[in-house]
Structure formats: structure tokens, C-alpha cells
C-alpha positions in Angstrom: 175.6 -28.2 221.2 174.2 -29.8 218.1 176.3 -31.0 215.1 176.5 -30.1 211.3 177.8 -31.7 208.7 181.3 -30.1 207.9 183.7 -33.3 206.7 183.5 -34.4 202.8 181.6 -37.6 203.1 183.8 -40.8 202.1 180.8 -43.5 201.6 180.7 -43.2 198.0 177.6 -45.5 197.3 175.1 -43.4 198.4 172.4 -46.1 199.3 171.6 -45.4 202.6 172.2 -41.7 202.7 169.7 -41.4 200.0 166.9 -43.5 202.1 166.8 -41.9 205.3 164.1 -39.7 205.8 164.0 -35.9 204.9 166.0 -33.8 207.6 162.8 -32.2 208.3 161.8 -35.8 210.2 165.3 -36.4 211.8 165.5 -36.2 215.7 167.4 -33.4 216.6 171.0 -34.3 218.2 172.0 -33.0 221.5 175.7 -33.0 222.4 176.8 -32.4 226.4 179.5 -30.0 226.8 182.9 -31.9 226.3 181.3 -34.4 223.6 184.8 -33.8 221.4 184.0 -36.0 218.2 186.1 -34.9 215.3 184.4 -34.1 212.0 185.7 -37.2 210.5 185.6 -40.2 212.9 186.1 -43.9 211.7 184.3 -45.7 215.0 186.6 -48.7 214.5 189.4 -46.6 214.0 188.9 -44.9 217.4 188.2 -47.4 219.6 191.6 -49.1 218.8 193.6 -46.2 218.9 191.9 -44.9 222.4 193.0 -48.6 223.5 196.4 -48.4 222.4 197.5 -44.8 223.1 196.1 -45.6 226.8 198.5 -48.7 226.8 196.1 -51.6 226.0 197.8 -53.4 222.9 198.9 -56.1 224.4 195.9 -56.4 227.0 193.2 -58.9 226.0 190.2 -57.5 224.2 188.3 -61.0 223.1 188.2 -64.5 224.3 186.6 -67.6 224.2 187.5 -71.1 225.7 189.9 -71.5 222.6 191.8 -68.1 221.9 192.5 -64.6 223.8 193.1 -61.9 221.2 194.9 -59.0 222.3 193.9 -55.6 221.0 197.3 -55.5 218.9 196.2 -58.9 217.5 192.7 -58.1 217.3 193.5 -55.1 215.3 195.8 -57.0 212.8 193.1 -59.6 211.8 190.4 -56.5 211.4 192.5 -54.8 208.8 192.8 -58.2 207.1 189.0 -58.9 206.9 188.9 -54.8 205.7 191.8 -55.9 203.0 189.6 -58.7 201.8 186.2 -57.1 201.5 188.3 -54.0 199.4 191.0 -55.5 197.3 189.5 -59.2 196.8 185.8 -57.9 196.6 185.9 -54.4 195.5 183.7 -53.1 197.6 183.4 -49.5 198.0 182.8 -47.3 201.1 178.7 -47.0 202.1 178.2 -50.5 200.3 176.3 -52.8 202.9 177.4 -56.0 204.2 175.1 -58.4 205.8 176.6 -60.3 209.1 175.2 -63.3 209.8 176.4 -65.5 212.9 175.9 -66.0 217.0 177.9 -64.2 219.3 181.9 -65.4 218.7 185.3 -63.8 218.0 184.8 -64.2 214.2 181.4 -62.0 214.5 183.1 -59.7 216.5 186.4 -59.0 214.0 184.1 -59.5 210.9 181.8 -56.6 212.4 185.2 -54.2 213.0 186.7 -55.2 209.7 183.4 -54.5 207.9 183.0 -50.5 210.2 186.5 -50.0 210.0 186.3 -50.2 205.5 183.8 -47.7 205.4 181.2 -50.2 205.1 177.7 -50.4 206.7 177.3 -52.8 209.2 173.8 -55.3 208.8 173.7 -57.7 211.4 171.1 -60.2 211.8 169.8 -63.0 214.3 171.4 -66.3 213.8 167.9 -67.8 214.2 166.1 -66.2 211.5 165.0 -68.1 208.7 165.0 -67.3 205.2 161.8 -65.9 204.5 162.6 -63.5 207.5 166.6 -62.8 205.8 164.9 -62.2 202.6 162.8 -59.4 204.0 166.1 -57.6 205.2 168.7 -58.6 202.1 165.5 -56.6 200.3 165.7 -53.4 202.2 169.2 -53.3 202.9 170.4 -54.6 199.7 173.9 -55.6 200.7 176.9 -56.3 198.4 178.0 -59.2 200.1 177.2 -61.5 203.2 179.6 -62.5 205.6 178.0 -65.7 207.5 179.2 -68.3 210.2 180.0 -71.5 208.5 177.3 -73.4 211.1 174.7 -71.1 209.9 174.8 -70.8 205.6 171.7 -73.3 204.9 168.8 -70.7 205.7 170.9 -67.4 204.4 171.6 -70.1 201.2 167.6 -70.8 201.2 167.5 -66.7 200.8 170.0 -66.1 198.6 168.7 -68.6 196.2 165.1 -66.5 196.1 166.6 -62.8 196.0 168.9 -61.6 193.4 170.0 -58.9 195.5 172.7 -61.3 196.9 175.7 -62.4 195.1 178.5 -63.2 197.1 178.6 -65.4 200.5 181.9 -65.6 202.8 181.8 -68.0 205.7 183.7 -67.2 208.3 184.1 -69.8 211.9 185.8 -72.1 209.4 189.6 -72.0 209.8 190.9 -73.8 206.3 188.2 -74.1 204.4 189.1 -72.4 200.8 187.2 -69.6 200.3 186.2 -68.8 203.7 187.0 -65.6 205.5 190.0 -67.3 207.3 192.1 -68.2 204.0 191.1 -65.3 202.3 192.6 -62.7 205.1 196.1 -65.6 205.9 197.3 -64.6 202.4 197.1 -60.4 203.9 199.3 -59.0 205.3 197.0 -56.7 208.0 198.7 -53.4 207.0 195.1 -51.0 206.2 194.6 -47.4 206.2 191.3 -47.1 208.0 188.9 -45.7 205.6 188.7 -41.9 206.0 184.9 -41.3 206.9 182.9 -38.3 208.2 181.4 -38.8 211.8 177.8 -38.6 210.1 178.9 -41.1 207.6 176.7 -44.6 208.2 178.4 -47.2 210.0 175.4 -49.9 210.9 172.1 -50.7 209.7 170.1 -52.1 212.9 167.1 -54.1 212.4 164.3 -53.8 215.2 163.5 -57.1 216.9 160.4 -57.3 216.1 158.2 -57.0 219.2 155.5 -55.6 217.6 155.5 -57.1 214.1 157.2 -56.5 211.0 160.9 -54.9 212.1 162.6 -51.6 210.7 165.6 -50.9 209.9 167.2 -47.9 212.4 170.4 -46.2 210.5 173.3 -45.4 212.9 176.8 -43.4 212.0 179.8 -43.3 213.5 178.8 -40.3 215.3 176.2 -41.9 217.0 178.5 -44.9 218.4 180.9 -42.9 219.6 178.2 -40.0 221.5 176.6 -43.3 222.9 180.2 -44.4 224.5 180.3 -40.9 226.1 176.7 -40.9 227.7 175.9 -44.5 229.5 178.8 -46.1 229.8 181.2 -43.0 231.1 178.5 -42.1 233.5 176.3 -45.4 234.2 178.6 -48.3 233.4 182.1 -46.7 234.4 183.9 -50.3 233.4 187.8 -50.3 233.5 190.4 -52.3 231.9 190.7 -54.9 234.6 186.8 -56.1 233.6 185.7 -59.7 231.8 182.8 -59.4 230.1 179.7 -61.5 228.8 176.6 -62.1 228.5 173.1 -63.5 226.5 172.2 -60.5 223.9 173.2 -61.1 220.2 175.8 -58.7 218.4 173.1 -58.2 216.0 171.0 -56.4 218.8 172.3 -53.1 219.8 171.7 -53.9 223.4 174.6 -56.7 222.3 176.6 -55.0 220.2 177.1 -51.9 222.9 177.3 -53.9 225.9 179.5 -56.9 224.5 181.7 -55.2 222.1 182.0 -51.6 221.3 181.7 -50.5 225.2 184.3 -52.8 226.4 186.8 -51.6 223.6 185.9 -48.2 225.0 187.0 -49.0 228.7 189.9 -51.1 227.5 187.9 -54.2 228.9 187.5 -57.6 227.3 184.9 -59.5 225.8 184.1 -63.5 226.7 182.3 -65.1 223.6 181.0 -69.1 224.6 181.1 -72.0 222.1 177.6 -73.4 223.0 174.8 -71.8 223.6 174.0 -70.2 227.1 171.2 -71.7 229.5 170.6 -70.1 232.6 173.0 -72.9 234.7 176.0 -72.7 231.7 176.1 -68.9 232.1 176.7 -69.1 236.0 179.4 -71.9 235.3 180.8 -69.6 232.7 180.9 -66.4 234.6 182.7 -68.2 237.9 185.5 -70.2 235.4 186.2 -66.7 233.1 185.8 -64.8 236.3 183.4 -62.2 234.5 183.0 -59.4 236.4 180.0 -57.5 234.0 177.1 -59.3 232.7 174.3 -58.5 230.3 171.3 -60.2 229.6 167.2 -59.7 229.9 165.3 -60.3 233.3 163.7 -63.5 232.2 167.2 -64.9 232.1 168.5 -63.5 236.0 165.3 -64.7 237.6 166.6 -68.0 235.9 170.2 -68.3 236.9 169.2 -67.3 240.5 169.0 -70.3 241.9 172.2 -71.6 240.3 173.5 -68.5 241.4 172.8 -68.8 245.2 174.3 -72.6 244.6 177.6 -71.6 243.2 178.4 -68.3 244.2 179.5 -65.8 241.7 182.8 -64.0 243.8 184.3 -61.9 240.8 180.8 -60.5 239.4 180.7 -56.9 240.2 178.1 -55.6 237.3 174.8 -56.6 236.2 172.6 -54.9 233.5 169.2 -55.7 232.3 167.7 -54.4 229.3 165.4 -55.3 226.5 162.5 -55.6 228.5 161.0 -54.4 231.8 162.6 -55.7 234.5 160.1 -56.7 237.9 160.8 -55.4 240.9 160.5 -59.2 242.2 163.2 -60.4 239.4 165.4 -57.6 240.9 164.9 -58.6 244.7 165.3 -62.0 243.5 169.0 -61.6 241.9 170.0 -59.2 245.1 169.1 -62.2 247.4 171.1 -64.4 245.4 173.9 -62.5 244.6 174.0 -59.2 246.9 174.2 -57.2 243.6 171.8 -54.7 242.2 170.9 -54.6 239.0 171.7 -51.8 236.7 168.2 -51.1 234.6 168.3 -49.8 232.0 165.9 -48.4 229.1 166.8 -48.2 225.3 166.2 -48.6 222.2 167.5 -50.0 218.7 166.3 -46.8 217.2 168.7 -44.9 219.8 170.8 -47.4 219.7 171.5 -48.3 223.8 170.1 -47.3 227.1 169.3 -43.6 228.2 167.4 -44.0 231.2 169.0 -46.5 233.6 169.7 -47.0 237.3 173.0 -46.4 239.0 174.5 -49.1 241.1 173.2 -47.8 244.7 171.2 -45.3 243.6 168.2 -47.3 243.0 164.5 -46.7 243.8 162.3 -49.7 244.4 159.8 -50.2 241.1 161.9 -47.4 239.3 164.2 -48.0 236.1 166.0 -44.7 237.0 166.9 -41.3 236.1 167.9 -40.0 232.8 171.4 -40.7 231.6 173.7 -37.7 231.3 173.4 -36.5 227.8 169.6 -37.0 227.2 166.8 -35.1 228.6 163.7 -37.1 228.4 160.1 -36.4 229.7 156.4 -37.9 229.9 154.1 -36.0 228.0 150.5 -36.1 226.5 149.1 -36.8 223.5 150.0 -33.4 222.4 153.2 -33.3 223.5 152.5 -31.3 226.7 154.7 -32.5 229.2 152.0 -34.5 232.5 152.2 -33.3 236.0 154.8 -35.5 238.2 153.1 -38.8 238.5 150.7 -39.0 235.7 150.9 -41.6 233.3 152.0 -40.5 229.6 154.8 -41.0 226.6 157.8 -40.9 227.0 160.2 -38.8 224.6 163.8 -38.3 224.6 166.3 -36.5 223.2 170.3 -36.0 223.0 173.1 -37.4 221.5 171.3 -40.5 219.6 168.5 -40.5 217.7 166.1 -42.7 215.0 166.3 -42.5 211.3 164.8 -45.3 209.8 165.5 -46.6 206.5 163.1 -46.0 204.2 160.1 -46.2 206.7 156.6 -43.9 207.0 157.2 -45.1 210.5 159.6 -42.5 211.1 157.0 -40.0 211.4 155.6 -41.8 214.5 158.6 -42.1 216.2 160.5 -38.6 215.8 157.7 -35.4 216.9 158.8 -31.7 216.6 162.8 -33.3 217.5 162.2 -35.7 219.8 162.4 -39.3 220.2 159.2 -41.3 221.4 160.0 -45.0 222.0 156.8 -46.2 222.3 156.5 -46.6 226.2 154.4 -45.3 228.8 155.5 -43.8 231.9 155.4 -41.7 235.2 158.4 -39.8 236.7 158.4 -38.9 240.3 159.2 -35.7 241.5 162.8 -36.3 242.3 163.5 -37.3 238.8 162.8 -41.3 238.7 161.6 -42.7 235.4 158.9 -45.8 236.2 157.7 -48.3 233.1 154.3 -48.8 232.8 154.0 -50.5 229.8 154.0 -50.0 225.3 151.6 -47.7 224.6 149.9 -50.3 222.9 149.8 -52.3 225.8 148.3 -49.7 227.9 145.3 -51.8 229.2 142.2 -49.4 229.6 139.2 -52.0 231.7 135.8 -50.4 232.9 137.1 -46.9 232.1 140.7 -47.9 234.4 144.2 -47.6 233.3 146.3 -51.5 234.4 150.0 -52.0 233.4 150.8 -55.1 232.4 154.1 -55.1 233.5 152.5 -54.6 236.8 150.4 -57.1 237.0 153.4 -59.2 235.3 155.4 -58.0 238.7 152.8 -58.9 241.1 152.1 -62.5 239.6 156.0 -63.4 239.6 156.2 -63.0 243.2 153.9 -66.0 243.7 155.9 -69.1 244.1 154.0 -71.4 241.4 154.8 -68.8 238.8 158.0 -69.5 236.6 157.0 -66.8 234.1 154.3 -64.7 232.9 152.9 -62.2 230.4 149.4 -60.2 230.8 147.3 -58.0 228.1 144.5 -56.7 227.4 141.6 -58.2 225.6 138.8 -57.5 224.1 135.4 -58.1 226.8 131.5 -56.4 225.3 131.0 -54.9 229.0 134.4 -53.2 230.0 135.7 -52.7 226.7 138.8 -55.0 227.4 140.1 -57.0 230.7 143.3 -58.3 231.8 144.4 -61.5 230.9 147.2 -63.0 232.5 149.2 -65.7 229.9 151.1 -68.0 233.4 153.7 -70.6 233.0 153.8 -72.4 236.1 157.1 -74.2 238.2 156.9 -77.8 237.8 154.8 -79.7 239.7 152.1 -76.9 239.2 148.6 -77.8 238.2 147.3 -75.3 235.8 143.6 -75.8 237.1 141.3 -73.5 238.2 142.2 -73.6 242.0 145.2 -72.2 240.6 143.1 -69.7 238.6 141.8 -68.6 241.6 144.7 -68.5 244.2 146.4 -66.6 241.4 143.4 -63.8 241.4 143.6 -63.6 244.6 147.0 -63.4 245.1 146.9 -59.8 242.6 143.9 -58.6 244.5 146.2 -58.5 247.5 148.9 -57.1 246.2 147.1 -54.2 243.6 144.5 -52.5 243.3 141.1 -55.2 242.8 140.2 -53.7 239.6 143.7 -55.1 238.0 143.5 -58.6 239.1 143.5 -61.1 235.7 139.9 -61.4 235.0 141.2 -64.5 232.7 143.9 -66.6 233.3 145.7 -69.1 230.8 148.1 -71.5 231.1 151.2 -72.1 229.0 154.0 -74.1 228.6 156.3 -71.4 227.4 155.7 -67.4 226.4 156.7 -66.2 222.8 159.9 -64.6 222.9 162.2 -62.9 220.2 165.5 -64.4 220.1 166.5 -61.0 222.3 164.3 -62.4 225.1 161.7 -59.9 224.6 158.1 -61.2 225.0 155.8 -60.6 222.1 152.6 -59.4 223.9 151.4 -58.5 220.2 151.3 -62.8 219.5 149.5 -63.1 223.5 146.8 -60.4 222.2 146.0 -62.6 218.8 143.4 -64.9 219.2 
């Protein structure tokens, strides 16, 4: 089934609406048989009320090493920060409000209170800096800000060189006047959820920048609410009884999904830390909370492995990687240490969360998985043909989630004729299985040959002197480019060129000879976005 737009829209400033791009460029949504999502849908709305007609009010929904919130008191303090932002503010359903802060309860509630107003959600990494929060408070041009007390100076910085924002709440900071704390004790939590359609806009998402300059990908509560029905009903399948945490930022919708809005769709709970996760903290962390799902990116299980095998991790039950390919080594690695398999998972800010992933024992070695029930995906030429089983192509998907970016000629490369193409490319085997090869950018095409990086990536890591590693192509006047591999080595490594060598070697024995790093550099760290995605696109610059 597909949808139409049939309830009277409530956002009454029109912003967003009137930046997406024409209909004629919007995906085209998908809907499984038994997707029942009323005509007019507040998100916020519906996740509490699933929670508490299924008897979760008094269950815990968010925690940290200082408070539990219940879902009854969870829902009280969201309908105060919703009284604030309307009666002390003014603002006005489809008026933006940027979010600025780490992962913690008060992001959490003032991301609900913000959704559950009317009002469109802009979240943003707590480690951008100004010139990178003027860029957004630009495009998204939000009413107000909302910011973790800890983190004002750079979104101060921005504010001060933008007139397009006035007002600044902290929140994080329990009596200080004026903060988001003070303003919501003198409420008294009693809030009508604001009345909006299903196709009304409940986040702005900005991309993380992987390949330069991000976009803005516009989500309604529609979309949220089809997404809880497709990977997490059929993939996840978390219950009430589950603790979860993890690495990815609530301003990342691999974050915001896994470590909010998914969990209030089970009836779960969230854990939010006070300091900032290493790779040893998170272990400790997940044996004293006794987590039982976790989420973060493949650089950051290889890490915790060891830790891992130390400690032992007896409640764990679920692990999901996202964000970025995840090697087959990094995989084996985390089984060994743990005895669980990882979910993988593919999505995509533009889609919002994963659509192809893995099923806990139903994995198939160098695979991410099948399609998640809901989408249809397929690989396909440059045309748009779909490639015989086992040839190398795009991938484009389709169903219940789709990108509209904000104001963007990009659109036009990501949505074709309906479907979604994320960028990647890929084979699917015969029986259904997905496999990453790489961006399509970061296809590497040497002496007339077609190498994966991510390949080569895999094949490196499972060399013991390798801690991490990222390979692209570049340029070369015989074979048009070669494969460079960028190596961070285990301490105690010396980055010479024996190690050049055994390194070559090591590839040629493992792949195919024509995909063995040609050149080999040594780093002392990758470039990463604060999501923990490498950025090839800084590797490639000379």
C-alpha cells in the first residue's frame, strides 16, 4: 500500500514543508500489509501511549548512574519541556528547534518534549564547532536552541555570527535560572499532545558528513513510526525486560532509533553514561547496568574485544553494528570474545535506520544480510537495470522510509524513478544475501580491475600488527589509480618498510594479487566523524 495525505496538517509555519523537493522527486513509500498508522499520528504521543496501555508506566524507560525515569515520569517532564517551548516561548507547531548536547536523559526528554509540540526536531553533534553549527542554524533556521549547559561556548560562538538565532535554553543544569530545569519546575506537566498529521515533519537529520559538506534529510512522524514496524519488529525483536546502550549520538539516526525511539517501542529502557565511552568503560558499563542490547560501529567492537574476553559480558544478548562496514575479521573477532553474533546492519540518515541487516543465526560469512521486511531493495546498473546475481552494482531501495532532503539539488541523485540509492555498491547472492563492496565513489577501478576497499580493509585487519585501517584509490599515470592502504599499527609496531612488505604479502595471500596495496602509509590515527565513520574522502586528498 502507499499513503496519501488525508489529515489537515497542524505545523502551521510552513518552513520545511515548503523546502522539500517537488513530489515529482520524492521516493515513493511502500507500506507492508498491516502497517496501521492513523492519518494523524503525533510519534511522541504514540510511543507513550503503546507503553502505557501495554502496562509500562511505571517500568523504567531512561537511566543513568544518577536517576531512573519511569515512562509515567518520563512522560510528565516531556509535556513540561512541550509547556515551556509553547506558553513561555510561543512557538508554534512546524517551527524548528535546534538540540544541541551528548547522549543524556535531558537530550532524550528535550528531543520528546520538542516532537511531542509539533515541533521539528534538529539535532546536532556535540562536537561540532561553530563554523560547522552556523552552516546548519542557516538551513534549518530554527526558532530556538535547546543546548547542554557543558556545551553553549561554540553554539554561543555561532549564535553571535548568525541572526537567525535568538533564543538559547540550557538544559543538564538543574537550578540555574533560566535553564530548561527551572523553566519546566514552575509546570505543571498537564499537555495535550499537539494534534499533527502522520506526514507532518517531526525531525530534521543532518548527514554526517562522510563525503563532505552534510544535507539535511526531512523525516515525519510517519516515517518513525513505519521504521519501528520494519527492523525492529522483525530484526531487533527487543522486549520490555531489555537495558540498553551504546556509542552512537541521538543526533545520528543510527542513535536516535537504536537508543531511544526503538526501546520506547519494545517497552525497553535506555542507559545514558556521564563520561564519555572508551572501548574498556563501555565493557565496565554494560557488566554493572547489566545491558543486554548494544549499539555502536565496528571500529569500536574490535576495540572492546579484548576487554571483553577479560570481563565477560553474562547479560549481553544483542549486538548491532552500523554506520559503517563491518569486516568479517571484526565479526569473528567479537564472536570469539563474546559467543554473540553481530547483527549488521545497513542504513541510512536519508532512510532514517537500517533496511538490510542480518538476523541473529541467520548469518552468512562476508554478508550484511537480507532485506528487512518492508523494503525491497536490488543491485542494479547504471541505468537502473537490475545485474545478474553476483555482479557488482547500486544498490536502491524502496518501502516504508524514504529521502527528502531539504532544500538540496542532491535529491535528484539520491531518489531515481521512486527509489532510494544510498550510494553503495553491492552484490546479492542468489539466495537473497546483500554483500558491501564499497561507496560508489570508492569503487577502486586499477589496470582496468574492480578492488573494494572494504575488502582489502577486511583482509589487512586480520593481520596481527594492524590495529586499524582504511584503503582508497589513487591516482597512478599507468593503471589509472592503485590501492593504497592508510595502516595504524598495534603498539610496538614499526611502520617501516619490512612492514610494507609483510603487509603486501599478507593481502596477496588472502585476495586476489591484483588487489594487494600497491602503497602503504602509516598513521597514528584514521579520520573519523564523530559517528565513527571513516572519511575515505580526507585519505584520497593529497
Amino acid at each position: 500500500m502507499t499513503s496519501s495525505i488525508t489529515a489537515p496538517c497542524a505545523q502551521t509555519d510552513r518552513f520545511v514543508h515548503e523546502h522539500l523537493p517537488p513530489p515529482d522527486q520524492w521516493p515513493r513509500r511502500v507500506y507492508p500489509p498491516g502497517t496501521d498508522i492513523p492519518e494523524q499520528a503525533n510519534l511522541v504521543n504514540a510511543l507513550f501511549t503503546r507503553a502505557i496501555q501495554n502496562g509500562h508506566a511505571d517500568r523504567p524507560l531512561l537511566r543513568s548512574d544518577r536517576i531512573t525515569l519511569s515512562y509515567a515520569d518520563a512522560l510528565e517532564r516531556v509535556n513540561r519541556i512541550a509547556q515551556v517551548l509553547t506558553e513561555d516561548f510561543h512557538l508554534v507547531p512546524g517551527n524548528r528547534v535546534l538540540l544541541r548536547g551528548g547522549n543524556s536523559i535531558g537530550m532524550a526528554l528535550a528531543w520528546l518534549g520538542v516532537v511531542q509540540a509539533g515541533l521539528v526536531a534538529v539535532a546536532t553533534m556535540p562536537l561540532l564547532r561553530a563554523k560547522e553549527l552556523v552552516e546548519i542554524i542557516d538551513k534549518a533556521r530554527p526558532a530556538l536552541a535547546l543546548c547542554d549547559g557543558a556545551l553553549l561556548e561554540e553554539l554561543q560562538i555561532a549564535q553571535a555570527q548568525t541572526g537567525a538565532l535568538q533564543t538559547v535554553i540550557p538544559f543538564n543544569l538543574m537550578d540555574a535560572p533560566g535553564s530548561m530545569a527551572a523553566l519546566a519546575a514552575r509546570k505543571d506537566g498537564r499537555f495535550t499532545p499537539c494534534p499533527v498529521a502522520a506526514d507532518d515533519i517531526a525531525l530534521m537529520a543532518f548527514t554526517s558528513g562522510t563525503t563532505g559538506k552534510p544535507k539535511a534529510a526531512v523525516h515525519s512522524h510517519r516515517d518513525v513510526l513505519a521504521a519501528c514496524e520494519a527492523w525492529p519488529r522483525h530484526v531487533l525483536k527487543a522486549t520490555p525486560g531489555d537495558i540498553v546502550m551504546g556509542s552512537p549520538p541521538l543526533a545520528f539516526t543510527f542513535g536516535l532509533g537504536g537508543l531511544l525511539v526503538f526501546p520506547m517501542w519494545a517497552g525497553a529502557s535506555s542507559y545514558y553514561p556521564s563520561i564519555p565511552y572508551t572501548p574498556e568503560a563501555m565493557v565496565q558499563l554494560i557488566r554493572q547496568v547489566g545491558a543486554t542490547i548494544c549499539y555502536t560501529a565496528p571500529t569500536f567492537y574490535r576495540q572492546m574485544a579484548v576487554f571483553a574476553r577479560q570481563q565477560g559480558l553474562p547479560d549481553l544478548r544483542l549486538c548491532v553494528s552500523a554506520g559503517e562496514s563491518l569486516p568479517d575479521a571484526t565479526r569473528q573477532l567479537w564472536k570469539d570474545a563474546t559467543g554473540i553474533e553481530i547483527i549488521d546492519g545497513i542504513g541510512a540518515t536519508e532512510m532514517f535506520h537500517i533496511f538490510i541487516s542480518s538476523r541473529p543465526g541467520d548469518v552468512r560469512r562476508g554478508a550484511i544480510g537480507q532485506v528487512v521486511p518492508g523494503y525491497s531493495a536490488k543491485v542494479v546498473d547504471q541505468e537502473g537495470a537490475e545485474v545478474p546475481r553476483g555482479r557488482i552494482g547500486r544498490l536502491a531501495v524502496i518501502g516504508p522510509t524514504g529521502c527528502r532532503y531539504l532544500d538540496d539539488e542532491r535529491q535528484r541523485n539520491y531518489v531515481k524513478d521512486g527509489w532510494n540509492y544510498p550510494g553503495d555498491a553491492f552484490t546479492q547472492d542468489e539466495d537473497g544475501y546483500f554483500f558491501y563492496q564499497a561507496r560508489d565513489d570508492d569503487l577502486i577501478i586499477t589496470a582496468g580491475y574492480n578492488v573494494a576497499g572494504p575488502e582489502v580493509e577486511d583482509a589487512l585487519l586480520k593481520h596481527p600488527a594492524v590495529a586499524e585501517c582504511g584503503v582508497v584509490g589513487v591516482p597512478d599515470q599507468d593503471r589509472g589509480m592503485v590501492v593504497k592502504a592508510f595502516v595504524v599499527l598495534r603498539p610496538g609496531q614499526a611502520g617501516d618498510a619490512a612492514m610494507v612488505k609483510t603487509l603486501q604479502d599478507h593481502v596477496k595471500a588472502m585476495l586476489a594479487p591484483f588487489k594487494y596495496p600497491r602503497q602503504i602509509e602509516f598513521l597514528s590515527r584514521l579520520p573519523r566523524t564523530e559517528t565513527g565513520k571513516l572519511q575515505r574522502f580526507k585519505l584520497r586528498q593529497p
